[in-house]
Each structure stands twice: as C-alpha cells, then as structure tokens.
VODREN-530870 format. One record per residue (C-alpha): residue number from 1; residue in three letters; x negated, y negated, z. Coordinates in nm, 2 decimals. Each point is the difference from the previous one (the first is absolute). Last residue first. Layout:
! residues N
R resi resn      x      y      z
R  NUM  ALA      X      Y      Z
...
! end
This chain:
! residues 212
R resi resn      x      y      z
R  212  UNK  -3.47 -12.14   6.94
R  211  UNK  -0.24   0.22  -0.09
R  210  UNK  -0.40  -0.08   0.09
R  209  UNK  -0.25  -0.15  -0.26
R  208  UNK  -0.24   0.30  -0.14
R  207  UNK  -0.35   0.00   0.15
R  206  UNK  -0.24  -0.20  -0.22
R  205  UNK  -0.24   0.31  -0.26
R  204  UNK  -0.34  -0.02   0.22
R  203  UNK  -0.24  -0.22  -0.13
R  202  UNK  -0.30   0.22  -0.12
R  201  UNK  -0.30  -0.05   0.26
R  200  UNK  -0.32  -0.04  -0.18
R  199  UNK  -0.21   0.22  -0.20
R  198  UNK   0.30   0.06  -0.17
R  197  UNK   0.06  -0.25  -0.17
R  196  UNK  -0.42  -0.13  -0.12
R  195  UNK  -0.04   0.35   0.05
R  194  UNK   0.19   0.06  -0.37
R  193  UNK   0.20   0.36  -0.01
R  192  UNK  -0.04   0.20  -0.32
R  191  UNK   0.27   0.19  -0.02
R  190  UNK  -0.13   0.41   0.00
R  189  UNK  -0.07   0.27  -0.32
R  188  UNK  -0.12  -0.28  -0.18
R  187  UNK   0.10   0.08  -0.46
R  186  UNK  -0.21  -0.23  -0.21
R  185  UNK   0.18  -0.30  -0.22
R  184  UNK  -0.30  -0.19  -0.25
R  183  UNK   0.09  -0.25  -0.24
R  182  UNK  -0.16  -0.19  -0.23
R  181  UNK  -0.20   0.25  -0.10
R  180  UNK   0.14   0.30  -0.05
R  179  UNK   0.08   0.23   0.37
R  178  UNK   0.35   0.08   0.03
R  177  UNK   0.11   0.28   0.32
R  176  UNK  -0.34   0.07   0.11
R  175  UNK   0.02   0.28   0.23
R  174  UNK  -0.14   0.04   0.41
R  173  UNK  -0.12  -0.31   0.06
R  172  UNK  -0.06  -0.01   0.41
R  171  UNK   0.11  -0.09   0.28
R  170  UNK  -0.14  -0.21   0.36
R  169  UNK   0.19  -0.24   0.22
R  168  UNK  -0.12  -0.31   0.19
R  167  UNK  -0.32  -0.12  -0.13
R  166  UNK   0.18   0.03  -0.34
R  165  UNK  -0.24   0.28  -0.11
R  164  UNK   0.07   0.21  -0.32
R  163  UNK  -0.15   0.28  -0.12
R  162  UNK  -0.06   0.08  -0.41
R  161  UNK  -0.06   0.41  -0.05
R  160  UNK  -0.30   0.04  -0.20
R  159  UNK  -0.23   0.18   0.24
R  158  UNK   0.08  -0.26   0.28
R  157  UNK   0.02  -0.37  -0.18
R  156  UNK   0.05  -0.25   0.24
R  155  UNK   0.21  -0.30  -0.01
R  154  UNK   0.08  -0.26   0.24
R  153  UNK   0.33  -0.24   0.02
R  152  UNK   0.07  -0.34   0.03
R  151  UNK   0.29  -0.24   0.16
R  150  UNK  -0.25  -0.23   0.18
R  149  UNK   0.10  -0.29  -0.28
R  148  UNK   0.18   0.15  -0.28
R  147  UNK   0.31   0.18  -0.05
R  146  UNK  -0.10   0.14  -0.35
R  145  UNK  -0.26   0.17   0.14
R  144  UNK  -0.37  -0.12   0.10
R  143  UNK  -0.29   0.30   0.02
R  142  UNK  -0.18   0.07   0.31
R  141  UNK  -0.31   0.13   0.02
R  140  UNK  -0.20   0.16  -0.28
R  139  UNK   0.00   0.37   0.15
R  138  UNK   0.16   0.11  -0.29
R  137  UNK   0.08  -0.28  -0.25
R  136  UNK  -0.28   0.19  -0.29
R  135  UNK   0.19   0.32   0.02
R  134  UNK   0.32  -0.21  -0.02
R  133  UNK  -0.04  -0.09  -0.35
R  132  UNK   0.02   0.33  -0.08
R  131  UNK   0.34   0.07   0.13
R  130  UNK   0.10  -0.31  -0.27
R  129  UNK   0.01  -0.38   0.15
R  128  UNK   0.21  -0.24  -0.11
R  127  UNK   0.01  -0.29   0.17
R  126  UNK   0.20  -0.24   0.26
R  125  UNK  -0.03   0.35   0.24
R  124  UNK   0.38   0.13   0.10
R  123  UNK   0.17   0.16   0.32
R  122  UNK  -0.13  -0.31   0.18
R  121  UNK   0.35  -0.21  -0.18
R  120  UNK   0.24   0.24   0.17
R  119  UNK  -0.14  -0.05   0.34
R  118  UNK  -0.02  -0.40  -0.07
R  117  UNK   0.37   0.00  -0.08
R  116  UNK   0.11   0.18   0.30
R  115  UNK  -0.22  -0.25   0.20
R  114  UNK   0.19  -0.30  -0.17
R  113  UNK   0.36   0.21   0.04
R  112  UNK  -0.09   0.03   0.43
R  111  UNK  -0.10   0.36   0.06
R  110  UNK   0.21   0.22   0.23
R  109  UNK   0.18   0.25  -0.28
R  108  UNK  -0.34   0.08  -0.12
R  107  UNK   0.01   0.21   0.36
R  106  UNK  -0.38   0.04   0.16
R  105  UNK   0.08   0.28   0.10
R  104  UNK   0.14   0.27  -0.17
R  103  UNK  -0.14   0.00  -0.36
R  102  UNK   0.09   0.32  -0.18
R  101  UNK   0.26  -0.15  -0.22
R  100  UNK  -0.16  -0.22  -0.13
R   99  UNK  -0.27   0.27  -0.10
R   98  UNK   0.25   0.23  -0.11
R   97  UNK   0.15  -0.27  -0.24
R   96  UNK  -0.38   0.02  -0.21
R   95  UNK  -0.25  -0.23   0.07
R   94  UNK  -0.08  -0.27  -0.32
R   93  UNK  -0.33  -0.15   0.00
R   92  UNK  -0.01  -0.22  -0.31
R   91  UNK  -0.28  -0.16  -0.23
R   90  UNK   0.01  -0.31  -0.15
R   89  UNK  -0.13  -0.19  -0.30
R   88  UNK  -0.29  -0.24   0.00
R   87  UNK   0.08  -0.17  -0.32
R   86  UNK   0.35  -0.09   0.14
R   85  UNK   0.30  -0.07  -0.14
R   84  UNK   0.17   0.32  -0.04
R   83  UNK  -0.13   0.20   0.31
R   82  UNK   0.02  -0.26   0.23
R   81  UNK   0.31  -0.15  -0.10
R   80  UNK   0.13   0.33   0.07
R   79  UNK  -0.15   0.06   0.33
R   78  UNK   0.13  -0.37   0.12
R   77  UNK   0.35   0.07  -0.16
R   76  UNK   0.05   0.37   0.20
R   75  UNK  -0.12  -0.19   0.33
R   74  UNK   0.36  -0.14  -0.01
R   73  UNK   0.07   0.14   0.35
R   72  UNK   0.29   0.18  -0.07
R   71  UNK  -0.13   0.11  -0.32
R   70  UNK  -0.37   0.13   0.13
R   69  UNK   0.16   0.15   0.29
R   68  UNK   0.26   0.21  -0.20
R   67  UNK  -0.28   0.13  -0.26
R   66  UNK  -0.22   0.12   0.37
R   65  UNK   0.30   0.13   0.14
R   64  UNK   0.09   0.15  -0.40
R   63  UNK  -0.33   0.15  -0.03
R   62  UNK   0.09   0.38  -0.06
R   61  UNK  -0.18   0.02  -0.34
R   60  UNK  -0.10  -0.16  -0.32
R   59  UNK   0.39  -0.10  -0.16
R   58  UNK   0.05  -0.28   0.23
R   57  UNK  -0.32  -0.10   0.05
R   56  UNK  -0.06  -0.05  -0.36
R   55  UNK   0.34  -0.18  -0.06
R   54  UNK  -0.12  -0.23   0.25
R   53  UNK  -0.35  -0.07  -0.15
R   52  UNK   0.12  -0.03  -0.32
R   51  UNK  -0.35   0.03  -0.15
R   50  UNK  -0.05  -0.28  -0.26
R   49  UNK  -0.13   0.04  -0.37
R   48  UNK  -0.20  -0.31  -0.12
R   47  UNK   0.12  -0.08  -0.36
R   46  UNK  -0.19   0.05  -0.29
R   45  UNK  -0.29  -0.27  -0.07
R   44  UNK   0.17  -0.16  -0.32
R   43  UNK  -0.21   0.08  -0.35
R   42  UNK  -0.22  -0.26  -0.10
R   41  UNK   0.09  -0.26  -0.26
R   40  UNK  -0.12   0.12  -0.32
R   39  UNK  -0.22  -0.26  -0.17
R   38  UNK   0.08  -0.20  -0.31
R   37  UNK  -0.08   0.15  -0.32
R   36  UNK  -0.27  -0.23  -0.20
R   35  UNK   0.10  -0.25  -0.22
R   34  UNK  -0.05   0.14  -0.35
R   33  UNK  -0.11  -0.27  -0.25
R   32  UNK   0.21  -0.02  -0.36
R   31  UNK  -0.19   0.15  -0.26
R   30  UNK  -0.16  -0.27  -0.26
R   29  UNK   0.29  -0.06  -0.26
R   28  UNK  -0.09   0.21  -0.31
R   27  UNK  -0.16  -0.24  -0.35
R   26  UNK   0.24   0.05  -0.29
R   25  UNK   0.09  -0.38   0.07
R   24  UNK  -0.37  -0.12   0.04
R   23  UNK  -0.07   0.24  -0.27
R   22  UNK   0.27  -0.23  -0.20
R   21  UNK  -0.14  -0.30   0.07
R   20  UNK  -0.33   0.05  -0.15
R   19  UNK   0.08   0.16  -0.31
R   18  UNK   0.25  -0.29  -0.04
R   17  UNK  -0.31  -0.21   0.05
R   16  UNK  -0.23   0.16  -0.26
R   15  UNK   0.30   0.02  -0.24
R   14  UNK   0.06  -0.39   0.00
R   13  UNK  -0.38  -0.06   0.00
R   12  UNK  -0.02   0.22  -0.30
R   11  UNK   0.28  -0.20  -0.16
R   10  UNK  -0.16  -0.32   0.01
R    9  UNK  -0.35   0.13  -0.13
R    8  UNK   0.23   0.10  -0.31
R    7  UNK   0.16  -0.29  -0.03
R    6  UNK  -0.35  -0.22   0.05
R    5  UNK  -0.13   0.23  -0.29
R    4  UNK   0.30  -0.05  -0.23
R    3  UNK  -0.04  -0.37   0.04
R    2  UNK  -0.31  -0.02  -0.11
R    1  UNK   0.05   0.21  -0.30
! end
C-alpha cells in the first residue's frame, strides 16, 4: 500500500513537469525588436543654371564690337567668372554697334591693350543690380566697375530712365536685354568712355616706318 502511494506521488510529479515543459515549448517566441528606419538622405541641391554670356550677346542684339572686344581682350572670362562664381553677380552695360560706330574722336583704335582692357571691364558693376536697385544709387556718388580703382561711374534715376556718368561721357539704359539675378545685361545707347583714359591725352597711334 505504501508503495503504491509513493508510485502514484511519483508519477504526478512526472506529469506536473511534462506539463511544465511543454507550455514552455507551446509558448510564442517574444516578437523580434524593430530597429527603426534609417533616415532619408536629403535630396541633392539642383544644379546652378549659368547664363552663357557669349551666346547671349550673340543672339540679344547688334553687340558684336562690344562681343568682339570682350574676346579679343579676354574680358569675356573675367565677366563669366563673375557671373558663375560669385555671390555678388554681375551686371552688364552693353552699347549697341551704332554706338561704336558713332565715336569719332577719341579713336578705340589708339588705346594701349591694358587701357582697351580697362574700357571693356567699366562697362560692368561687380553686382547685380535690377533697374530698381538703381533708384536708390542715384545721386549716391560714384559706384566701382569691374575695372577698379578711379574707373567708376554715377547713376541717376530721371523719371525711371537709368543715366550714366563716367565723368567723361554721358548715356543712358535704354532696354534691359537679361535681367535675373545673377546677371543683369541693359541696352547704353553710347560706349561708355572712362576719364581716368580719356581725361588725359590718348597716345597717338606711332607713325608708320618709312618704305624702303
């Protein structure tokens, strides 16, 4: 009888623990932990668009002198560096081929290559400025070009038409040929002629050698 009861408490304890060990089996894994989505890199700035400054001239109007003059003198590089690398920006006084054409005396012909390259280089402001902007120039006193040093110009507003002042010679914006920021081309209706050049005697072109 004794022994029955210790066989019987015996297998209880056998069933208790395969009770035990299979709801640890039965039991469901514990849900696997979500690492959290990564970030999206941000989307690439799009690309600055450039103004070709040369095929712009060349297709805007009658300013092949003025295109010609920037090439041969290698001004073109300087206004395009300007305009593309620059936070400032540039803006552009372009004459037309009549105004060239329309100068008598002094001749372009008699400047030295430096002080053809500084007259090309005071046709432009190291900044972009819209016609509105020059409401608030007018009447500021002079304003540095792209030439530098005494090589500046004054503005003044007259009823909304832009005047220029070299010192020397006097026009006028009369169209704006490209004017989005960062650059800014307006239409003179006469070559801008620096007084730091000709305020002074212009070299005379040297008298041709004699024939043999």
């Amino acid at each position: 009888m004794e022994f029955s009861r210790i066989l019987m408490i015996c297998f209880s304890v056998l069933i208790l623990c395969s009770s035990l060990a299979y709801g640890q089996a039965a039991s469901p894994p514990a849900p696997a932990t979500m690492s959290p989505s990564p970030t999206p890199a941000p989307a690439p700035a799009p690309a600055p668009v450039y103004v070709n400054l040369t095929y712009l001239l060349s297709v805007a109007g009658p300013y092949h002198t003025f295109l010609n003059y920037l090439e041969s003198t290698k001004v073109m590089d300087t206004f395009q560096n300007q305009a593309n690398n620059t936070e400032q920006g540039i803006t552009i006084f372009v004459p037309k081929d009549s105004a060239f054409k329309a100068l008598k005396k002094p001749s372009l012909s008699n400047l030295s290559d430096d002080q053809l390259k500084s007259l090309i280089l005071f046709h432009a402001l190291p900044k972009f400025y819209s016609l509105a902007d020059f409401t608030d120039l007018s009447g500021k006193g002079p304003i540095s070009t792209l030439a530098g040093g005494m090589y500046t110009l004054n503005f003044t507003d007259n009823s909304g038409t832009v005047h220029l002042d070299s010192g020397w010679s006097k026009t006028k914006v009369t169209s704006a040929v490209h004017s989005t920021g960062p650059v800014a081309i307006y239409q003179v209706d006469k070559a801008l002629l620096p007084e730091a050049i000709f305020g002074t005697d212009v070299p005379p072109m040297p008298a041709p050698a004699p024939g043999p």
